[in-house]
N, C-alpha and C positions, 0 to 999 in steps of 0.2 A: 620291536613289537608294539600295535598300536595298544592304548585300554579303553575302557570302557567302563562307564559307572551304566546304573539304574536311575539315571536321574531321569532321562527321558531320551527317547530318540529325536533326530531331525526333526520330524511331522511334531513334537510335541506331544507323543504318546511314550506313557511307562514301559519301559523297555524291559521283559520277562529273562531269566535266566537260562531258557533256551533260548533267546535271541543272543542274548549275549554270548553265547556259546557258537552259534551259528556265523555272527559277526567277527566272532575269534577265527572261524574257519576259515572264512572269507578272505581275512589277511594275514593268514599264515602257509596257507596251502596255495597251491598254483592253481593255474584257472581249469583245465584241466581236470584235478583232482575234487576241487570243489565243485563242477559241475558232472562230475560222476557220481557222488552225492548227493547232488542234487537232484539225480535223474532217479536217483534208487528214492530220495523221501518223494519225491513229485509222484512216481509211478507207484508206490504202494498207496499216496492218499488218491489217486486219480481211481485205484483199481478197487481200493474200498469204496469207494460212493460208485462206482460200476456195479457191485457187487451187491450194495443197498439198493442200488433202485431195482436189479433183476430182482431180490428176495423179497422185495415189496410187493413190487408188482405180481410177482410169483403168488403171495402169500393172498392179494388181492383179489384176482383170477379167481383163486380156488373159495375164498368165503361166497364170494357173491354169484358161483355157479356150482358152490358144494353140491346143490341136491340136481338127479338126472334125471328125471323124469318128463317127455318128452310137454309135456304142457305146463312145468312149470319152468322151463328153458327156455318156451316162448316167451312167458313173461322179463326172463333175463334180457335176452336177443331184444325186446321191443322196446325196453325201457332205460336200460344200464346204461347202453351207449349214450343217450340222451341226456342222463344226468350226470356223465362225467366230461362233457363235455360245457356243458351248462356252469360245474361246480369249478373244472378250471377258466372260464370265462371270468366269474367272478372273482376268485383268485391273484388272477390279472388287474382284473380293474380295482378291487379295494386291497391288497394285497402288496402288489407290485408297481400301482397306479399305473398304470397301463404299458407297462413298460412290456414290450413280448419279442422282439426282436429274438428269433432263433434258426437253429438250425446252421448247417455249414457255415452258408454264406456269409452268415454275421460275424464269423469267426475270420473268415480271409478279407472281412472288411477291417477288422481290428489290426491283422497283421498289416494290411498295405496302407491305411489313410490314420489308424491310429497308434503307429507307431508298438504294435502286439499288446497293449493295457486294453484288458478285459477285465469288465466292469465285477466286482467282487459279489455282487448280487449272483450272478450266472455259476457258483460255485453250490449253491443250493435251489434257486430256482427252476432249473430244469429239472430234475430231478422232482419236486415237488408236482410241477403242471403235467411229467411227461408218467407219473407214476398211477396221477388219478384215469388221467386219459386213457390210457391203453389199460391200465387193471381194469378199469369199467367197461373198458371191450372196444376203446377206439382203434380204428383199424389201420394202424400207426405200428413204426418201430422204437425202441427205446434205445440204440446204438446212435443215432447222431446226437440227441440228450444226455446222453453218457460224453458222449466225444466233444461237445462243449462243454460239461461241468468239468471234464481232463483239462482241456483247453483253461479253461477259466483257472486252476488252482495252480496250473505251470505260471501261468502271465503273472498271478498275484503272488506266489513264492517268490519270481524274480522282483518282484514289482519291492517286495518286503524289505530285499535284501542290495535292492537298489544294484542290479541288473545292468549292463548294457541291451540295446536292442538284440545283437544277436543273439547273445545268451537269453532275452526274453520270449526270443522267436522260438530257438530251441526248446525254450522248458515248455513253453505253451505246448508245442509239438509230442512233447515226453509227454504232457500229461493228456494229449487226445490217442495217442500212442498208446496208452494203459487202457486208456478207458476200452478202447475198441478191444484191444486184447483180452480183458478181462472178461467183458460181455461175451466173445466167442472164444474164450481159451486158445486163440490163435495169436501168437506173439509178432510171427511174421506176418502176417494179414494187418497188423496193427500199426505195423513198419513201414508197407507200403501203401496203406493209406494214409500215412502224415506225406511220403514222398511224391503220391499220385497227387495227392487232392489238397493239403492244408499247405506245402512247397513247392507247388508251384512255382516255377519262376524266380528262383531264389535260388542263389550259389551256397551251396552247405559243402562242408568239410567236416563237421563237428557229428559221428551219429552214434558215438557210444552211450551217451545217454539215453539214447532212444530206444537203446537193444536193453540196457538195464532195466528201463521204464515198462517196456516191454515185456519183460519175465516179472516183473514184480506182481505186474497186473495179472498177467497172465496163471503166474502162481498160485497167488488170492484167489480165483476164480475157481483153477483147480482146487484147492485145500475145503472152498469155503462151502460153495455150489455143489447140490448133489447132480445129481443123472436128469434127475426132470428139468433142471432149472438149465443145465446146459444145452446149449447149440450143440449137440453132437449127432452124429447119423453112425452106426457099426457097421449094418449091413448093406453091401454092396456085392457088382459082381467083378471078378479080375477081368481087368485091358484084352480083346480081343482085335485084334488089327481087322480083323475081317468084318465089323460093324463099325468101320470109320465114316461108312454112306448113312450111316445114320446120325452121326454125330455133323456131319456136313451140314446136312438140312435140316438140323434141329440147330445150329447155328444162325442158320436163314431167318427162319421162323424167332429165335429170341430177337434176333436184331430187329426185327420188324415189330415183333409186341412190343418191347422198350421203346420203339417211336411211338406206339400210337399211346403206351403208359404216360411218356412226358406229355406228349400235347393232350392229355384229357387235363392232365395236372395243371398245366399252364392253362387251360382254358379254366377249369373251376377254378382257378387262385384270379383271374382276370374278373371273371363275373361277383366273386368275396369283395374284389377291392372296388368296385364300379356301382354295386348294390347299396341303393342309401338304405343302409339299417345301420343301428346301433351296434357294438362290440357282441354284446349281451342278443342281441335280436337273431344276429348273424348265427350266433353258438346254438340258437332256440331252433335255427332253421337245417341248419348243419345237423344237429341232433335228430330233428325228428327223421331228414333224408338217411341216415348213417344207421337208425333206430330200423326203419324200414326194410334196408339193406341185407343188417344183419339179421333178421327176423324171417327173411325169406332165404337168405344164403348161411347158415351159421358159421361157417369157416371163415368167413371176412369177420367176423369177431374176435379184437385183440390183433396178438402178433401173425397166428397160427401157424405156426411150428411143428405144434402136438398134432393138426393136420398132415404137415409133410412127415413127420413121422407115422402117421397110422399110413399113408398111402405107401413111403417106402417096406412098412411091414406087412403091408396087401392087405389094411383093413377099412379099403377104398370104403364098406356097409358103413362102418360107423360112423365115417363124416355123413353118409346121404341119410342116415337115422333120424337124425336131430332135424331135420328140415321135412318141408312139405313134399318133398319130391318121394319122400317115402311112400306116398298113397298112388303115386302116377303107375300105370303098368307099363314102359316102355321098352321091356324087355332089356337086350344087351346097348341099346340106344344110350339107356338112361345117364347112364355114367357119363357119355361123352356129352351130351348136351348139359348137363349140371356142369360140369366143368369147362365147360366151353362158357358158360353162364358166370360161374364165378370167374373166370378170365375176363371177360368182358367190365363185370364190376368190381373186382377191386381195385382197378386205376380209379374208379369214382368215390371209392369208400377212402382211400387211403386219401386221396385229395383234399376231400370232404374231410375228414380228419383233421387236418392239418391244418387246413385254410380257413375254418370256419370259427375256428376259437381255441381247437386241441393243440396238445405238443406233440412231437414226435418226427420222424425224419422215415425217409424211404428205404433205407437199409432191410427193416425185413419186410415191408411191401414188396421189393422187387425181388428178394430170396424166396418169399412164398408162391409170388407169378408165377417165378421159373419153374419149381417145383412142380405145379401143378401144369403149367404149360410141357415141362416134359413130360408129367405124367399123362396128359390129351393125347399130345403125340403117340407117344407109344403105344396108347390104347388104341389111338385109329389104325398104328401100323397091324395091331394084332387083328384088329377087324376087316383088315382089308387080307389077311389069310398070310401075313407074313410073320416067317418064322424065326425063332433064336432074337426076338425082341430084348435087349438088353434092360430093361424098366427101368431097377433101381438105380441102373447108372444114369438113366436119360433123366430121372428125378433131381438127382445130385447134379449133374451137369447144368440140367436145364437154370436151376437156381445162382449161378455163376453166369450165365450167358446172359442170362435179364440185366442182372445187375450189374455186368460190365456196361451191359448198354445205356442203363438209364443213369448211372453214377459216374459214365465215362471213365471207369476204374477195373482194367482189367487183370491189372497185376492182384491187387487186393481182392478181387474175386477169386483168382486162379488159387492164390495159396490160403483165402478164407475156407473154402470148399476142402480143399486138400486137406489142412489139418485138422478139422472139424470130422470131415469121415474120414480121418487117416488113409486120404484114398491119394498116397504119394505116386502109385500107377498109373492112377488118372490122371497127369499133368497132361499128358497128347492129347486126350478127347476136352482137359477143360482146357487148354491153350489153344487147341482149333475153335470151339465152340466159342469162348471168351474173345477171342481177337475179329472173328468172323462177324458178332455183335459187335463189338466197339467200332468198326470200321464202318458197318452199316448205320451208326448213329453218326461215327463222325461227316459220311455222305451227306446225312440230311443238314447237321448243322456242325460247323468244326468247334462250337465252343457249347462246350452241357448247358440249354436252354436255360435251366436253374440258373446258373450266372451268366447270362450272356448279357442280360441287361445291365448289369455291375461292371463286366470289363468291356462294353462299348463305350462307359460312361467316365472308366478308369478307375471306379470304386475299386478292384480286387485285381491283383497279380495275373497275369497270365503267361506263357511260354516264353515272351518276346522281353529276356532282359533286362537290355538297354530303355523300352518305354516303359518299363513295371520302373526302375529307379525316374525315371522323368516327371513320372506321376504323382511321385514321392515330395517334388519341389513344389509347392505353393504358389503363383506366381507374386500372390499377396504380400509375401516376405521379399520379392526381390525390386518390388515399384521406387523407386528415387521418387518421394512427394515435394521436397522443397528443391523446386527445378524453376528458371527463370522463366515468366511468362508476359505475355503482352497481349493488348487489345488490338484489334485489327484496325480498329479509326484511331490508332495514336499515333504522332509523328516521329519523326528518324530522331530527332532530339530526346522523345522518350526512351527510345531504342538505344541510342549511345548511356542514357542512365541504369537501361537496364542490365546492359553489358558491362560496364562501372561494376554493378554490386553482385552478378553473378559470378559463378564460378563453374560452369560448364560451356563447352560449344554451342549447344544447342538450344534454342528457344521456342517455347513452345505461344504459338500465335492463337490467338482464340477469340471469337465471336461475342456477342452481348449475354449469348447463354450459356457460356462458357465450354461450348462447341467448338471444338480444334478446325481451324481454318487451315492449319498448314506450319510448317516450321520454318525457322531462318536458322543455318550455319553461320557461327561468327568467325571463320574462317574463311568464306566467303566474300563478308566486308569490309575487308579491310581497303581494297581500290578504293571504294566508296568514302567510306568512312573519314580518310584523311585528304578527300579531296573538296574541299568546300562546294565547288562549284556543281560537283555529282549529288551531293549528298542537297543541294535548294531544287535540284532538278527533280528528283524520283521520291516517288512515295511509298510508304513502307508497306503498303499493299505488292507492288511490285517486285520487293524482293521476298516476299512469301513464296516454299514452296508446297505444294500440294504432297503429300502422304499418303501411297494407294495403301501401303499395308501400315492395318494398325492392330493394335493386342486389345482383346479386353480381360479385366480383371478374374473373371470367371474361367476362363480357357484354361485347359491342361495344355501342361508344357510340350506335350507331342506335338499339337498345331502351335503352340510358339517357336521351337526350334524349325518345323519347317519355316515358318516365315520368315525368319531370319537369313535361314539358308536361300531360300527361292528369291529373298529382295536382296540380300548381300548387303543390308546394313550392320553398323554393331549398336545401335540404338532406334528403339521402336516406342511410339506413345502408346499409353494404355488408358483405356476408356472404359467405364463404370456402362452399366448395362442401360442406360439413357443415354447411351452414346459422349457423354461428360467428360472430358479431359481430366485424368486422373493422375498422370505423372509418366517419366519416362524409364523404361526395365532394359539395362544393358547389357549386350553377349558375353560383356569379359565376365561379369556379375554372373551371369546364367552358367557361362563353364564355371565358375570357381566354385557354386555351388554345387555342382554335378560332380564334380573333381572330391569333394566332398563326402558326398553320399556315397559316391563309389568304392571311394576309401573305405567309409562305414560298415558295408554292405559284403566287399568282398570276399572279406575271412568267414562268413556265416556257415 
């Protein structure tokens, strides 16, 4: 057995007496066992800061819209958004010095290019930006904030206990794994979102930590959260087979609002980042559009939830109360055109949210669409004189259908939805609905817009393997720099010196600006070289040969192994992004380091 003092750890920090304890586990238990452990402490701390940021925000919500009176609600609606939007702006900038990098994507940027270390900041910083944001009524969700603070406290428990990567991948996993579970009391919802979305492209074997992680969260949630603060829906109606044509085309229709949801999103995140204002100016502009918004639509304030519950409970009046449309007379119109209106704007408000200085993630932006986009539906079907309308379940369903589409996550919709309204009946109407969305988004683009920029660029993992490990090698680490080289005006006499004191075949030939002119094999001159009378005739420009394919330094290894393959050498120069002769990167080198990682990589 190993021991251990209090003197200090590795890093040079006091080592506490639960570390030493923990470090005891480490090397006494099998791996295994200590990473079931680890999946139960990861999932209970992931499901507690789940569970602080819901009661926060929870508790937030209610001070600063306590009182209900329709004119001083306006006030709430026209200003709140504004100032929480403003207040995490600053946050960011004297707080965090501008550090804001969130949401998903930064998280599967972690796992593919940094090795799964997430930055120990991200364990309270979300949580902080994403609590003000959305309790001041940004029109944002607090579950991808959650699912990176999970993330963050799995990476940093491995990180403590000095982890392998895959066990670091895993705990990260455990701990976005809780987090989601905790926020919706859905264990399994929280399962298949680390499988759909944070694993990507990744060989797992290891998932009992995740199902531990899973209940702990999901536990806390239960124990801690009342009835208001959960995600829960009771009432519905039971599966009828004979309103399947309704679920069809309520499939239609979400796949199609989830495209037009992403490209507003990507367009207002284009116009945030292309806009010269300041951090602060951007949050100043975003607020007062997001202010506006919510002022004329008050449902797009916050998560709204408490809206899809009043519609599933049929108290359609009181979302349209609070808002101006209460004075319009448009008879049985009016509902469908308000709702057709808030459709329209919360792809702009949640955007705006998000891009302009707020925190928060799309998880329940695209729960709330659906919700109300089935509740549209069904209300036109009723208007058009059709009967045995299913509502509640078009409500329920519709929230699942969006958000497969726009999360490209339909597993995780199917059983968020299910367990949430314990609607286990429903798996047919949200498996139809859900898969019919997802398909209709994978039409438009096969990789979720949100990262497509990332895995064109190879920043994040994607379905394909063998290039998610290629993406992995650096070509940086595998350049040979002390390789012999020569000038193009020097003579065979230089040549035979430099052959003398090298120690590879190859030489690399180079111009007055140290511009690669072309290589010489020394395997090649040997005729020459021991024949005098060859070697007073030809000049060493002549035996240069030209090099069509060359690497540069920047290149992901995807375009390096083609080259290699397509020219059939096992040595290629690499040139710095001035076109500069920078050294030569070899195929045996490149497999051995593949060979490698894949070892590393496999058992995960």
């Amino acid at each position: 057995m190993r021991r251990f003092s209090n003197r200090g750890s590795t890093s040079g920090e006091k080592v506490r007496a639960h570390q030493l304890l923990f470090y005891w586990l480490k090397y006494n238990l099998s791996r295994n066992h200590f990473l079931l452990l680890s999946g139960v402490l990861v999932g209970c701390s992931a499901g507690l800061a789940g569970v602080l940021l819901k009661v926060l925000v929870h508790n937030i919500h209610n001070v600063v819209t306590r009182k209900v009176l329709f004119e001083e609600q306006i006030f709430y609606y026209a200003c709140l958004p504004f100032v929480g939007l403003v207040i995490t702006s600053l946050i960011v900038i004297f707080i965090f010095k501008g550090q804001d990098r969130k949401g998903i994507p930064a998280i599967l940027y972690e796992i593919a290019k940094n090795s799964s270390f997430v930055s120990p900041v991200k364990m309270y910083s979300q949580i902080i930006q994403s609590a003000i944001t959305v309790g001041f009524g940004g029109s944002a969700g607090l579950e991808s904030p959650i699912a990176v603070t999970g993330a963050a406290i799995g990476s940093n428990f491995a990180q403590r206990y000095k982890l392998s990567y895959k066990d670091r991948t895993l705990l990260l996993a455990a701990g976005a794994t809780a987090g989601i579970a905790a926020a919706f009391n859905a264990p399994i919802a929280g399962m298949m979102f680390a499988f759909e979305i944070l694993l990507t492209g990744v060989v797992f074997t290891d998932f009992i930590p995740l199902v531990v992680s899973a209940v702990c969260g999901s536990l806390l949630s239960k124990v801690i959260l009342n009835e208001d603060t959960l995600f829960q829906f009771g009432r519905r109606h039971s599966f009828d087979y004979h309103n399947i044509v309704f679920y069809l085309a309520l499939g239609l229709v979400c796949g199609l609002y989830a495209r037009y949801f992403v490209l507003i999103s990507q367009r207002v995140e284009r116009y945030f980042k292309k806009v010269e204002l300041s951090r602060l100016q951007k949050a100043v502009t975003g607020g007062i559009l997001l202010s506006t918004l919510c002022l004329l639509f008050p449902p797009l304030f916050g998560e709204g939830y408490q809206s899809i519950k009043d519609m599933i409970n049929g108290k359609i009046g009181l979302i349209i109360e609070h808002s101006f449309f209460r004075f319009l007379d448009l008879g049985n119109w009016l509902v469908i055109i308000f709702l057709f209106l808030i459709c329209i704007f919360k792809a702009f408000a949640a955007s705006i949210t998000i891009h302009s200085g707020g925190n928060g993630g799309n998880f329940a932006p695209s729960l709330f669409a659906g919700g109300v986009v089935g509740y549209l539906f069904a209300t036109i079907c009723i208007q058009l004189g059709i009967a045995n309308v299913p509502v509640t379940n078009l409500i329920i369903v519709g929230m699942a259908g969006v958000m497969s589409g726009v999360l490209y996550a339909p597993l995780t919709a199917v059983f968020l939805i299910a367990e949430s309204s314990s609607g286990y009946d429903l798996f047919l109407p949200l498996m139809m609905v859900c898969v019919i969305s997802f398909l209709i988004a994978k039409w438009f683009s096969p990789i979720s817009p949100d990262l497509k920029h990332l895995a064109d660029s190879g920043k994040i993992f994607t379905h394909q393997y063998d290039k998610n490990l290629l993406l992995l090698i650096n070509i940086s680490s595998l350049v040979e720099k002390d390789v012999s080289k020569i000038s193009i005006g020097s003579s065979i006499n230089d040549l035979i010196e430099v052959i003398k004191s090298g120690k590879r075949n190859l030489i690399a030939v180079l111009d007055e600006d140290s511009h690669l002119a072309g290589t010489i094999a020394v395997d090649e001159l040997r005729p020459i070289l021991f024949d005098e009378k060859k070697r007073s005739e030809i000049g060493l420009a002549e035996l240069v040969k030209f090099t069509p394919v060359v690497v540069y330094e920047n290149e992901d290894m995807t375009g390096v192994a083609d080259k290699f393959d397509q020219s059939g050498s096992w040595v290629l120069p690499v040139l710095d992004s001035t076109d500069r002769f920078v050294g030569f990167v070899s195929k045996s080198t490149f497999l051995n380091t593949y060979r490698e990682i894949l070892k590393e990589h496999s058992e995960i």
